[in-house]
C-alpha positions as CSV (number, residue, x, y, z in Angstrom):
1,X,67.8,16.0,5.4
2,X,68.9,15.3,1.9
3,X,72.6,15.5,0.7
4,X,72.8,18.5,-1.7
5,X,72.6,17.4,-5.6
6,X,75.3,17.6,-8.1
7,X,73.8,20.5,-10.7
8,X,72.4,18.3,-13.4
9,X,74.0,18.3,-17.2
10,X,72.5,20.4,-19.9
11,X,70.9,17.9,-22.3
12,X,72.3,17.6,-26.0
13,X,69.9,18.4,-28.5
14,X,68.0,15.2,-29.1
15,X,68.1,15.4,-32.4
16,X,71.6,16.2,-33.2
17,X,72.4,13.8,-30.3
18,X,70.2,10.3,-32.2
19,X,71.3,11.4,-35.9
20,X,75.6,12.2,-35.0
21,X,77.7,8.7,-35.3
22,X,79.6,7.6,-32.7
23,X,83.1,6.4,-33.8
24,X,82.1,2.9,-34.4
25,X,79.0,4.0,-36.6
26,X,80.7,5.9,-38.5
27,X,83.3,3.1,-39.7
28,X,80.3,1.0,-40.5
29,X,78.1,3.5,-41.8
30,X,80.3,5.3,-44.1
31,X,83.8,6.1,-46.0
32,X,86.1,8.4,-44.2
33,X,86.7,11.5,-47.0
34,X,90.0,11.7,-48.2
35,X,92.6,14.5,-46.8
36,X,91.4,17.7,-48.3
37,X,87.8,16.9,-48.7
38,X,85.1,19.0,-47.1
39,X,83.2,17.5,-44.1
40,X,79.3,16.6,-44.8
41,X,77.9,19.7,-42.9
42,X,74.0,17.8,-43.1
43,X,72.3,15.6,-40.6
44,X,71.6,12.2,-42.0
45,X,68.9,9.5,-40.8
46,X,69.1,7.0,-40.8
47,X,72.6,6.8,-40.3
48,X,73.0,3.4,-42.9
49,X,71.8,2.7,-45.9
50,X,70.3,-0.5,-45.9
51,X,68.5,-2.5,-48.4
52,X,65.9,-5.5,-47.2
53,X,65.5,-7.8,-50.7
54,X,63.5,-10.6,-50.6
55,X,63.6,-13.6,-53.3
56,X,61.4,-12.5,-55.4
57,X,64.4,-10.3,-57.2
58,X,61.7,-6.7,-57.4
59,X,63.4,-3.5,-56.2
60,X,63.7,-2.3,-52.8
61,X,64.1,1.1,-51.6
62,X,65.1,2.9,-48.4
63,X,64.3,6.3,-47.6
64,X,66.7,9.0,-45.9
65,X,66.6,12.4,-44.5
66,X,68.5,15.2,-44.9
67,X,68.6,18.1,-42.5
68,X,70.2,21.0,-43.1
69,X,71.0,22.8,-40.1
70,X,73.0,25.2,-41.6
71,X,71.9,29.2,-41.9
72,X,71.4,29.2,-45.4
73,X,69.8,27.2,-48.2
74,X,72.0,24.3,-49.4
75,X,72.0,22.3,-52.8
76,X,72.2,18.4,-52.6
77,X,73.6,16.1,-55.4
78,X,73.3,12.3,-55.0
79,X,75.6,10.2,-57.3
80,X,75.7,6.2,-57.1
81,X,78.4,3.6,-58.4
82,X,76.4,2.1,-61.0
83,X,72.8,3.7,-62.3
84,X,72.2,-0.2,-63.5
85,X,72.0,-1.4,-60.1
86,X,70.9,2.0,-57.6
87,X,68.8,4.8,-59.0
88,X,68.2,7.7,-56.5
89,X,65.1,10.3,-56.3
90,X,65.5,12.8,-56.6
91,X,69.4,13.2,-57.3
92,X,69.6,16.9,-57.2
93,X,67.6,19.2,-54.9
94,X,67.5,22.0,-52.5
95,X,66.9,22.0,-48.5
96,X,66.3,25.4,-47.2
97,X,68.0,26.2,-43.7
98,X,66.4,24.7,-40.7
99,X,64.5,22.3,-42.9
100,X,64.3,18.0,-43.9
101,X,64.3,17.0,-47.3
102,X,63.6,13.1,-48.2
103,X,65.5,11.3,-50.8
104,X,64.7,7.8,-51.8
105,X,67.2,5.3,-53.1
106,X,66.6,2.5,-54.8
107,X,68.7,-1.0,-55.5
108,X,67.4,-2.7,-58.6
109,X,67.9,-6.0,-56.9
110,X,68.2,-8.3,-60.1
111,X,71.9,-9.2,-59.1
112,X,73.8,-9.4,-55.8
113,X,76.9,-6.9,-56.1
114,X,79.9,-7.9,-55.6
115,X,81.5,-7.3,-52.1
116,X,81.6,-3.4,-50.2
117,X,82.8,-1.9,-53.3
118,X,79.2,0.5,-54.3
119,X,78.0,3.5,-52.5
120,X,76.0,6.6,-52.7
121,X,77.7,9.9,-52.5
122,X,76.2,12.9,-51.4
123,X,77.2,16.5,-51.7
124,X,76.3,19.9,-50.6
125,X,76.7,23.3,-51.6
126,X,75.6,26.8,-50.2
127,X,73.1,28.3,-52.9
128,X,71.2,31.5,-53.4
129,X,67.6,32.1,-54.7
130,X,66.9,32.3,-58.2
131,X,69.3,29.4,-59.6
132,X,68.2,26.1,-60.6
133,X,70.1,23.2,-59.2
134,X,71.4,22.5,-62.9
135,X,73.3,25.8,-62.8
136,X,74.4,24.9,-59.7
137,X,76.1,21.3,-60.5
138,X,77.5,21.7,-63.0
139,X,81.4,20.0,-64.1
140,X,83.4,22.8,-62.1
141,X,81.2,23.1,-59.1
142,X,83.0,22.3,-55.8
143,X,81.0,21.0,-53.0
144,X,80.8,22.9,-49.5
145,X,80.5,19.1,-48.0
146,X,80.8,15.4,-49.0
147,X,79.9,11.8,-47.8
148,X,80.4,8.4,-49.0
149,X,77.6,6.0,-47.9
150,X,78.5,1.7,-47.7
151,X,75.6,0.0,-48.5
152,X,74.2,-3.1,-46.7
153,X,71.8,-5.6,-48.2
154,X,69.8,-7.3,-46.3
155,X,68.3,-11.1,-48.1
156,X,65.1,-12.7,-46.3
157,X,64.5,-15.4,-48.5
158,X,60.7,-17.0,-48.3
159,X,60.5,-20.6,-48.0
């Protein structure tokens, strides 16, 4: 006879569960927000933004979800350190709730950037039908959620 078995652990959801950054990710992945500034409420993936270049100096892209698992329909803003070297499509959108949105960003790759210094920022806000995301972003608006992604670039020069 068998001894009796411990009652097994509910499992996390899997997809929170492969898309939430441990500790060390996080310090890697992306900036910490400053004291006062909403926490990112949206389920990135991957959790870095990476960029593989190659010699031949043409741009490279990387896509990333977003998943907003929030009850109601949020608006996203994308905003980069310098639109001469990243460009990001598209940089203002909506995700309804439940739902993935894909946004692509791009590195230019003509010139290495200096150190850690660039990074995408992305915001959220809670929006209702009928407004464009325009009327939503505009000077005044205050995000519900922020997040300030380090980039990585990654050379594999051809010989």
């Amino acid at each position: 006879m068998s001894a009796p078995q411990a009652p097994k652990e509910k499992k996390k959801d899997e997809k929170v569960a492969a898309t939430t950054p441990k500790k060390e990710q996080k310090d890697e992945a992306y900036l910490l927000n400053r004291p006062g500034e909403p926490e990112f409420k949206m389920i990135m993936s991957p959790l870095k933004v990476v960029f593989q270049c190659t010699a031949e100096k043409k741009p490279v892209w990387t896509d990333i979800r977003v998943t907003n698992p929030t009850k109601d329909k949020q608006s996203y803003k994308v905003k980069c350190t310098s639109a001469d070297i990243f460009r990001v499509q598209p940089p203002l959108g909506f995700i309804k709730a439940g739902e993935t949105g894909t946004i692509r960003m791009w590195f230019q790759n003509k010139e290495i950037p200096e150190g850690h210094r660039h990074y995408f920022a992305i915001y959220h806000v809670k929006c209702s039908e009928g407004k464009t995301v325009k009327e939503i972003w505009t000077k005044t608006a205050k995000p519900d959620g922020k997040r300030l992604y380090k980039l990585q670039l990654c050379h594999f020069i051809s010989t």
